[in-house]
N, C-alpha and C positions, 0 to 999 in steps of 0.2 A: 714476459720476456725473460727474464731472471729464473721464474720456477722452470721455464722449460729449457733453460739451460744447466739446472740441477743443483740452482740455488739451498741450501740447508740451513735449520734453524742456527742462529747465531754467528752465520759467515758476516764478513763484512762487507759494503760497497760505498768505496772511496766516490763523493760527487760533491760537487762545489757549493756553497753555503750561498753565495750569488746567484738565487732562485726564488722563483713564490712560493716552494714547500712542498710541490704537487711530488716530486720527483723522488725525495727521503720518504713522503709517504707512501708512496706505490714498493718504495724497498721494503718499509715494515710490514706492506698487506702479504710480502712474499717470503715474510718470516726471518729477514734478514735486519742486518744494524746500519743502518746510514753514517760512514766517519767523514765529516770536512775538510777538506782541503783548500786554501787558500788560491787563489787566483793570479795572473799577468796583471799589472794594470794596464797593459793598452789595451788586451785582446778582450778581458772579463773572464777566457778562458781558462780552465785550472793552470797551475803555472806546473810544469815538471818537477821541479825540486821541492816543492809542498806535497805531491802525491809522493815521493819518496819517503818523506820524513813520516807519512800516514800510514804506511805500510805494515801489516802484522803478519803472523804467521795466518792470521784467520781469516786475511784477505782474499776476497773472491774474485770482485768483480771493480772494474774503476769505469767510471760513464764519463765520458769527456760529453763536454754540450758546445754549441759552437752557436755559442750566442750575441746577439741580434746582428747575425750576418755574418762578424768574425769568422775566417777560418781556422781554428785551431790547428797546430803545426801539432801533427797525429805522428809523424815517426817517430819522437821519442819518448811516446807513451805506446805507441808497438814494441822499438825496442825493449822497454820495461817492462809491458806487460809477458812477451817470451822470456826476459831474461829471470822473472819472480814466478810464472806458471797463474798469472791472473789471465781474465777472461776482459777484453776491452770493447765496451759498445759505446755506440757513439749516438747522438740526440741534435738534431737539430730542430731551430725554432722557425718557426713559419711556414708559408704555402711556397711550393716551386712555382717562379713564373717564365714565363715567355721570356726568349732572347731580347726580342724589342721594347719591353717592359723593363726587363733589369736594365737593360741602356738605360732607359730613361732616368730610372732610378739614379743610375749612378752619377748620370751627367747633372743629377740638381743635387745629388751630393755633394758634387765638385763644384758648382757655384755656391753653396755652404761653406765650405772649406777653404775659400780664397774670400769669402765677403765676411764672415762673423769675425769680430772681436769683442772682447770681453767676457768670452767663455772660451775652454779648451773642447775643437773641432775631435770627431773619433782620428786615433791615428790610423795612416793609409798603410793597406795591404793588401797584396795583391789576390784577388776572388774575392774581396769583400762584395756581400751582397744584400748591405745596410738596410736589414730587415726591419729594422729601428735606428734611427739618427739620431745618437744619443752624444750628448755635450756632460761637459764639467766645468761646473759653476765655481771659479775659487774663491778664495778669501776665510771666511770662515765656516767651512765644512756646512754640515745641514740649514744652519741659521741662514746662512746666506743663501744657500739653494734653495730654503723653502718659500724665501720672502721673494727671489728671484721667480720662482714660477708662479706663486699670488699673485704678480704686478703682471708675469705673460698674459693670464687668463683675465684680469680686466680687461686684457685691452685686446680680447677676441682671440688671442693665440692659445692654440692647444696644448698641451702638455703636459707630462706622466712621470711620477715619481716611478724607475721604473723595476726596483726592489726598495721598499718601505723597510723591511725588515730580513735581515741576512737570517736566511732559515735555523742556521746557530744562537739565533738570541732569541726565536720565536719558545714558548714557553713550552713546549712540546719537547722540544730539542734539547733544550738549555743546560749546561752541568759546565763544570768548571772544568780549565785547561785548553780551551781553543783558543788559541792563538793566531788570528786571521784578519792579520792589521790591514792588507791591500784590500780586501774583502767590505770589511767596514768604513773604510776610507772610500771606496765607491759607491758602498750603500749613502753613505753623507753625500755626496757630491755630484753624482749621476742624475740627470734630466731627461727624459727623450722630446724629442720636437715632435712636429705632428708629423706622420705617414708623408713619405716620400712622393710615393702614388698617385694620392689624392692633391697634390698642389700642383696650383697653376701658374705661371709666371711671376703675375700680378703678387699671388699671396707670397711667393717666394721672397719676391723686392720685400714683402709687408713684412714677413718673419724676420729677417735682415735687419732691413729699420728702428722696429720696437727692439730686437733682441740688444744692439747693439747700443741703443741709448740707454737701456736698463743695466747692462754688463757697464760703460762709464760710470754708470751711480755707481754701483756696487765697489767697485775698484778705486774711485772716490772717497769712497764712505771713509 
C-alpha cells in the first residue's frame, strides 16, 4: 500500500501506538519510519491534535485505524492531511457484516450499556459498529484490570486484554521522548468482553451478572 503509493526510504508514517505491532511493521518492511501518535480516549482513534504535534517535514503518510468499531471523525485529518501535502489512508478492523447482523449487534450492545456497572461501557457514537465490546475497568489501572479479568475467566466468561502492550514500549520500537499518556492509560485499563455475535440471551443476563458483582468488589476494594 505505502510502496505503491511512492513511499521512500526514511519518510515518515504517523499511526497509533494503540495496536498489536503488525501495522509499524508493515511501515518498516516499506522502508519507511513508524512515528506515534497518541490517541482520543473514547474513540481509541488517533486524536487530531497528537498527529499535529507528530508532524515533520519528513511526513508522508498518517493511517488513521478506526478501531473496534469506532468511527473515527476523518475530516479533520482530511482537512490536515490537504493542508501539510500528507497522503491519508485509512484501516479498518474486522469483517463487513450483514444489515441484520449489525442490528443485532448493536442491540446487545445497548443491553450492555444500560445493565453493567462497575466498569466504564464504550462511549456511544453514531456508526459504531462494536467490532469488539471493549470496557474499562477503574480503580487502579493494570492491577485491577488484570485481576478483574482472572476472576471473569474462572467463572467461564471470556475476555481479552485487547493491546498488552502499546507498540511504543514494545522493544523494537522503544527510544525515548513518546509521550502518549491517553495511549498507555488504555493499554492499562481496556478489557474487551466476549464477541457480540456469538451471545445468546441467556449468556448475555450471565456476562451482566458475574461482570457486575466483580466491578462491586473492585470498587470496594
Amino acid at each position: 500500500m505505502l510502496k505503491s503509493a511512492g513511499v521512500a526510504a526514511g519518510d515518515e508514517v504517523i499511526v497509533p501506538a494503540f495496536d498489536s505491532g503488525e501495522l509499524a511493521r508493515s511501515i518498516v518492511a516499506a522502508g519507511a519510519v513508524p512515528v506515534f501518535a497518541d490517541i482520543d480516549p473514547l474513540s481509541y482513534c488517533l486524536a487530531p491534535q497528537a498527529v499535529v504535534a507528530a508532524l515533520t517535514p519528513r511526513t508522508f503518510a498518517v493511517v488513521l485505524v478506526h478501531r473496534f468499531g469506532y468511527p473515527a471523525d476523518v475530516a479533520p485529518f482530511s482537512e490536515l492531511a490537504a493542508e501539510r501535502g500528507v497522503l491519508l489512508l485509512e484501516q479498518q478492523e474486522g469483517r463487513t457484516v450483514a444489515d441484520g447482523e449489525m442490528a443485532q449487534r448493536r442491540a446487545r450492545a445497548r443491553y450492555l450499556d444500560r445493565r453493567l456497572v462497575g466498569v466504564e461501557t464504550p462511549a456511544a457514537a453514531e456508526g459504531h459498529r462494536y467490532q469488539r465490546y471493549v470496557v474499562r475497568v477503574p480503580g487502579n489501572g493494570r492491577p485491577d484490570r488484570d485481576a478483574f479479568a482472572r476472576l471473569l475467566r474462572r467463572r467461564g466468561v471470556a475476555c481479552e486484554v485487547p493491546v498488552p502492550i502499546p507498540v511504543h514500549r514494545m522493544r523494537e520500537f522503544r527510544r525515548d521522548g513518546w509521550m502518549l499518556a491517553e495511549t498507555e492509560r488504555a493499554a492499562d485499563e481496556t478489557l474487551a468482553l466476549p464477541a457480540l455475535d456469538g451471545l445468546s440471551e441467556p449468556e448475555l443476563r450471565r456476562l451482566v451478572s458475574v461482570c457486575n458483582a466483580l466491578g462491586g468488589l473492585l470498587q470496594s476494594a
